[in-house]
C-alpha positions as CSV (number, residue, x, y, z in Angstrom):
1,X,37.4,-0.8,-0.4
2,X,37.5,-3.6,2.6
3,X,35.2,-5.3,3.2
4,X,33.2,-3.8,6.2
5,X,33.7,-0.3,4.5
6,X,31.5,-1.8,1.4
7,X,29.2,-3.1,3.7
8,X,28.9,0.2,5.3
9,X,28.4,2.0,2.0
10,X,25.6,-0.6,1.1
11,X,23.7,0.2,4.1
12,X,23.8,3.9,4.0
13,X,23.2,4.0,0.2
14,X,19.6,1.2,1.3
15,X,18.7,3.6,3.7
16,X,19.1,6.6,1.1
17,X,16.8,4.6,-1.0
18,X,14.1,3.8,1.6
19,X,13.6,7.3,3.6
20,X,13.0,11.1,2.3
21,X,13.4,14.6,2.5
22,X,10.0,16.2,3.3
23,X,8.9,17.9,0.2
24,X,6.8,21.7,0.4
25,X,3.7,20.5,1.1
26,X,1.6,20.1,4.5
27,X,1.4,16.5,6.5
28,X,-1.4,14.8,7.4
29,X,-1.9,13.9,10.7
30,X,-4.2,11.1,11.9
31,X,-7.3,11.7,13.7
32,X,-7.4,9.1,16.5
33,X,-11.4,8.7,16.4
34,X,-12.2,7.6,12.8
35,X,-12.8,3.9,14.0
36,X,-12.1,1.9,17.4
37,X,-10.5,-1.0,15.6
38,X,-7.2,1.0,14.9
39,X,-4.3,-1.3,15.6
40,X,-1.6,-0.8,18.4
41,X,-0.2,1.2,16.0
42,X,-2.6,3.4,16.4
43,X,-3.1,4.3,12.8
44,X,-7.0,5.7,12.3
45,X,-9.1,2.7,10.4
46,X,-12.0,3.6,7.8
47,X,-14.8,1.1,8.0
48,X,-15.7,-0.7,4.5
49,X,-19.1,-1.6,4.9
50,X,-20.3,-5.2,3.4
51,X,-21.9,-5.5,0.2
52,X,-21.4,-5.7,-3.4
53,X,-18.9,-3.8,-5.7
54,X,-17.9,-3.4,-9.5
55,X,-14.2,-5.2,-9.5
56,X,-11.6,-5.1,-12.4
57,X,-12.4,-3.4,-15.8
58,X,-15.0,-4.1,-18.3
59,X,-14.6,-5.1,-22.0
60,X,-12.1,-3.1,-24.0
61,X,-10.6,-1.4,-21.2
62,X,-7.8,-2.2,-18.6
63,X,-5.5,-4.8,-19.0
64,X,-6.5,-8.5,-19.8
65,X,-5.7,-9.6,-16.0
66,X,-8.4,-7.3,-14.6
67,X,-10.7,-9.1,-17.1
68,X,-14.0,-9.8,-16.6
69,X,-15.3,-7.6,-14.4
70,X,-17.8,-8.7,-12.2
71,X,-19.4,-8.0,-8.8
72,X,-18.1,-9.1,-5.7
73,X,-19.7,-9.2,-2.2
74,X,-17.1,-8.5,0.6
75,X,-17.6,-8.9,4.4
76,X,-17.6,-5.5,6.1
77,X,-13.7,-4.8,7.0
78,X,-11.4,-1.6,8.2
79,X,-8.7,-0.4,6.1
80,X,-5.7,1.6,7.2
81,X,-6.7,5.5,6.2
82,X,-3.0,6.2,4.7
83,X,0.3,4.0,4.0
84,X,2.3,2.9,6.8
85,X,5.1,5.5,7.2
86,X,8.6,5.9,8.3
87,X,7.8,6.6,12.0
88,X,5.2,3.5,12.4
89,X,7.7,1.4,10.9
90,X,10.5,2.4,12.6
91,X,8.8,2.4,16.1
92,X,8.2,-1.2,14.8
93,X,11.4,-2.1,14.0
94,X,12.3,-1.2,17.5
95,X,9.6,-3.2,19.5
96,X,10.3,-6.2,17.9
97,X,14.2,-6.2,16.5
98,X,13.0,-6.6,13.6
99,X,15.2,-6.5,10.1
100,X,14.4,-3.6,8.3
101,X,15.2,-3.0,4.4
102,X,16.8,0.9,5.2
103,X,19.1,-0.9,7.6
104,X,19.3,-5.0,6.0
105,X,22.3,-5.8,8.1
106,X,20.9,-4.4,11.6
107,X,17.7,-4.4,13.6
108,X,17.2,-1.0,13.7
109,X,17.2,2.9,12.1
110,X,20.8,4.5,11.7
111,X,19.4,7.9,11.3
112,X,17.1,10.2,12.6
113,X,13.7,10.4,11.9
114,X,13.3,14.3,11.7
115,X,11.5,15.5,8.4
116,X,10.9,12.1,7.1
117,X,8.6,10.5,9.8
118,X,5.3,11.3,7.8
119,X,6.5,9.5,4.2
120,X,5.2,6.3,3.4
121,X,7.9,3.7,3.7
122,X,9.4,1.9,1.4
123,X,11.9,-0.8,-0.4
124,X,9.7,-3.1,2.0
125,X,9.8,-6.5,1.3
126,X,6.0,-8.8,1.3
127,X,7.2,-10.6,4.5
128,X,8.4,-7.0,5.8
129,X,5.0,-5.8,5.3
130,X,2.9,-8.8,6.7
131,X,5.4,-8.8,10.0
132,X,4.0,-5.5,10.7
133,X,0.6,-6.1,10.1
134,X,0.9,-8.8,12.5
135,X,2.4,-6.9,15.3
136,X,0.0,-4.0,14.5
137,X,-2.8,-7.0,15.2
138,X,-4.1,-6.6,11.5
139,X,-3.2,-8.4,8.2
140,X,-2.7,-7.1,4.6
141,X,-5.6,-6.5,2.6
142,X,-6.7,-8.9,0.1
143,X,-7.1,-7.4,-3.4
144,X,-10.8,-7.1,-3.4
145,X,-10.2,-4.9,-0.5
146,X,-8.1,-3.0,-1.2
147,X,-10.0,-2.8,-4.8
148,X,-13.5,-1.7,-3.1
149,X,-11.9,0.6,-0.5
150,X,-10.2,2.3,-3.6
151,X,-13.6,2.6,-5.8
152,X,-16.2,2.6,-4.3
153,X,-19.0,0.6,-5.6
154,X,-20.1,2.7,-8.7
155,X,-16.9,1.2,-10.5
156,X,-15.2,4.9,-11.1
157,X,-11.9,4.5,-12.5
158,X,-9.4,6.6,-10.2
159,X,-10.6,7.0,-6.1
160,X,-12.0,10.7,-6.8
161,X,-14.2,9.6,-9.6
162,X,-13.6,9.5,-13.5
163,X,-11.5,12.5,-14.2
164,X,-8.2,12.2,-15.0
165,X,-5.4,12.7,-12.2
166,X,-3.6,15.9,-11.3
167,X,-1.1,16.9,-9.2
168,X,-3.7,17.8,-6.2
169,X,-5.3,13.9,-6.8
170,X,-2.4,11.6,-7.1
171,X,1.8,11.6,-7.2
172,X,2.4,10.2,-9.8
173,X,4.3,9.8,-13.4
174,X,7.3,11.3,-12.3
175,X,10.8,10.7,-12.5
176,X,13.1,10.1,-9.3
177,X,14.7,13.6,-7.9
178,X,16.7,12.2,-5.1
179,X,14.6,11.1,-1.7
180,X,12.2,14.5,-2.3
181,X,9.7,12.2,-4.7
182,X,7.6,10.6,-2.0
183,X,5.0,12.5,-0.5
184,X,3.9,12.7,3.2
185,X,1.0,10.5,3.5
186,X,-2.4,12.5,2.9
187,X,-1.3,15.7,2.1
188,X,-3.2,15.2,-1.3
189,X,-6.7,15.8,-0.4
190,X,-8.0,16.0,-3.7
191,X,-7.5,12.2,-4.0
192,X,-9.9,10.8,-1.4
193,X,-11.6,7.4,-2.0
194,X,-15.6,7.6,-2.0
195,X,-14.9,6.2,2.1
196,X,-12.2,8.8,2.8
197,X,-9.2,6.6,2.1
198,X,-6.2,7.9,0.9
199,X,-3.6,7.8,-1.3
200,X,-4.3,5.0,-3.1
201,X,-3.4,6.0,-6.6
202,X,0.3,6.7,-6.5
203,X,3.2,7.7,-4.0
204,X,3.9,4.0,-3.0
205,X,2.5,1.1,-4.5
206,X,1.2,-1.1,-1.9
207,X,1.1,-5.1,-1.3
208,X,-2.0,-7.3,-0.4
209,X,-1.8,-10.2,0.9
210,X,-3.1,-12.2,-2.8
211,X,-0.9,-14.5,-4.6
212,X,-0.7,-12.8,-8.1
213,X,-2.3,-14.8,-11.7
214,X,-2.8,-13.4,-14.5
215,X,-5.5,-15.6,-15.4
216,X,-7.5,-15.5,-11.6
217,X,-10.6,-12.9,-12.8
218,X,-11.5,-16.1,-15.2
219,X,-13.7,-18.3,-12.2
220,X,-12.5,-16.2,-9.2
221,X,-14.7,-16.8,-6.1
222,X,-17.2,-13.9,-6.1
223,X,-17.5,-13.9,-2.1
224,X,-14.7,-13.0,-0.2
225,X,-12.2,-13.8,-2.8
226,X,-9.1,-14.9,-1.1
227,X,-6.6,-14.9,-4.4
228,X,-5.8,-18.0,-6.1
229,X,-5.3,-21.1,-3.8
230,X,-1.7,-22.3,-6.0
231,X,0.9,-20.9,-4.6
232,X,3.6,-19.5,-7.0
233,X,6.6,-16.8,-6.6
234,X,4.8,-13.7,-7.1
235,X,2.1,-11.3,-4.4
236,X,-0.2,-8.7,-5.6
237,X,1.0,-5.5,-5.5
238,X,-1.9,-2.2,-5.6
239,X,-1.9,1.5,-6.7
240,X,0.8,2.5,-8.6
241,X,3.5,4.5,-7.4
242,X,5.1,8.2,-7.6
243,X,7.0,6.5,-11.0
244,X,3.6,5.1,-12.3
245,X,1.7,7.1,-15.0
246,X,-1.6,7.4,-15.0
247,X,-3.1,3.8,-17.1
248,X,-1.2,1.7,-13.9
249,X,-2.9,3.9,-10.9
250,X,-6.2,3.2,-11.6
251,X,-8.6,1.4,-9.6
252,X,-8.4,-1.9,-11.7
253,X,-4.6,-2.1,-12.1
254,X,-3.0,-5.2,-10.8
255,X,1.1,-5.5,-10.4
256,X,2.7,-8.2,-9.0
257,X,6.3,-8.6,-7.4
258,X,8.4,-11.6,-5.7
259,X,8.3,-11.8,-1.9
260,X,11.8,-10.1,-1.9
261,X,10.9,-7.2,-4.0
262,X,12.4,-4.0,-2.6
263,X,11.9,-0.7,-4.4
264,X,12.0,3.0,-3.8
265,X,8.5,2.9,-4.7
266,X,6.8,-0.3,-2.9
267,X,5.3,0.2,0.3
268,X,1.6,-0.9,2.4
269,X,-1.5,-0.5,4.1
270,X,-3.3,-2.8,6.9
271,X,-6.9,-3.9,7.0
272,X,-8.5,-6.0,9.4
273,X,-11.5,-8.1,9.7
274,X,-14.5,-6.7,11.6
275,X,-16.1,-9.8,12.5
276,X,-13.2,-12.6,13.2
277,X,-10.1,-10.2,14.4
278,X,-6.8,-10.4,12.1
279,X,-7.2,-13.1,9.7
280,X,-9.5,-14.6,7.3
């Protein structure tokens, strides 16, 4: 195989990776009037109201890096209602040129969209993910964010409360079947948060913008936790995916992946500050 034909083959078998076909179930289309801080991607924004929340798992349960859990008081914030999809990202990758995972050695999408526009997208990288947040004048959400917009503040253990997940609650614990795994964002209504965000236990796993220790619950800031100030090699990574099974898409659960991470399963959500725009 030459050289350019490898390339070639590379590229398409990325983009197979990163896109899907639209499985039997109904897509979820945004309602434009939820919040007026959507970005100019015009994805609808839930409003996270300020206050106090139960964050990581208690004694006995979870992992040892959502260990202690304690209560946290968060700034009032908006969250993205569902992942990022193909079409947002795409329409991205076209405003700004910039390099996109389904197409690494281009600037733009090599296929059509049709029947795959309403999946979350994936085998995005942490800088991928942040780049769009930016030009969508937003920012990734920190993991207390995305924790509380998850939960709740009565510290359930899955978005929709305590009982275990189904397939009507949450994709997940499944095994690949081609590009048909993913499912279009919010087409699983039983899986609401308690502020009507969704899909936040399985389908894609999501970044935030933390740097990822194991050992950060120990004296983390409780007030607007930011993530530990060291820098290391790792980001935080929220939700479980369609591959996850059910202990890793709770609430709690923490993952973590290098800045380059690109899986079939690894995509995002935006947030954004109510009182001081973007950023922190």
């Amino acid at each position: 195989m030459t050289s350019t034909l490898w390339h070639h083959a590379t590229r398409l078998s990325r983009m197979t990776l990163a896109v899907a076909v639209v499985v039997a179930l109904t897509p979820w289309f945004p309602r434009e009037t939820l919040s007026a801080s959507n970005g100019v991607d015009l994805v609808p924004m839930v409003t996270i109201p300020a206050g106090e929340f139960l964050m990581g798992s208690s004694e006995g349960k979870g992992r040892a890096d959502e260990r202690p859990q304690r209560a946290v008081y968060l700034d009032a914030f908006v969250i993205d209602q569902v992942e990022v999809t193909n079409e947002r990202y795409m329409a991205f990758v076209k405003a700004t040129g910039h390099r996109t995972p389904p197409n690494p050695y281009g600037t733009g999408p090599l296929v059509s969209l049709a029947g795959i526009e309403h999946l979350p997208v994936v085998q995005t990288t942490w800088y991928d993910a942040k780049a769009y947040c930016t030009w969508a004048k937003k920012r990734l959400p920190t993991e207390a964010e995305w924790e509380k917009a998850a939960r709740g503040t009565d510290g359930r253990l899955y978005p929709w409360g305590n009982q275990p997940p189904t397939a009507t609650r949450a994709n997940f614990d499944r095994e690949w079947e081609d590009e048909k795994t993913l499912h279009p964002v919010g087409s699983l209504t039983g899986g609401d948060s308690p502020y009507g965000v969704k899909d936040m236990a399985g389908n894609a796993r999501e970044w935030v913008s933390d740097w990822y220790d194991t050992e950060y619950y120990q004296d983390a800031p409780q007030r607007n936790p930011q993530g530990p100030d060291k820098k290391g090699v790792v980001r935080s990574i929220r939700g479980g995916s369609w591959h996850s099974p059910a202990s890793d898409i709770t609430t709690s659960a923490r993952g973590r992946g290098g800045f380059a991470l690109q899986t079939h399963g690894t995509g995002f959500r935006c947030a954004r500050s109510l009182d001081n725009g973007p950023s922190h």
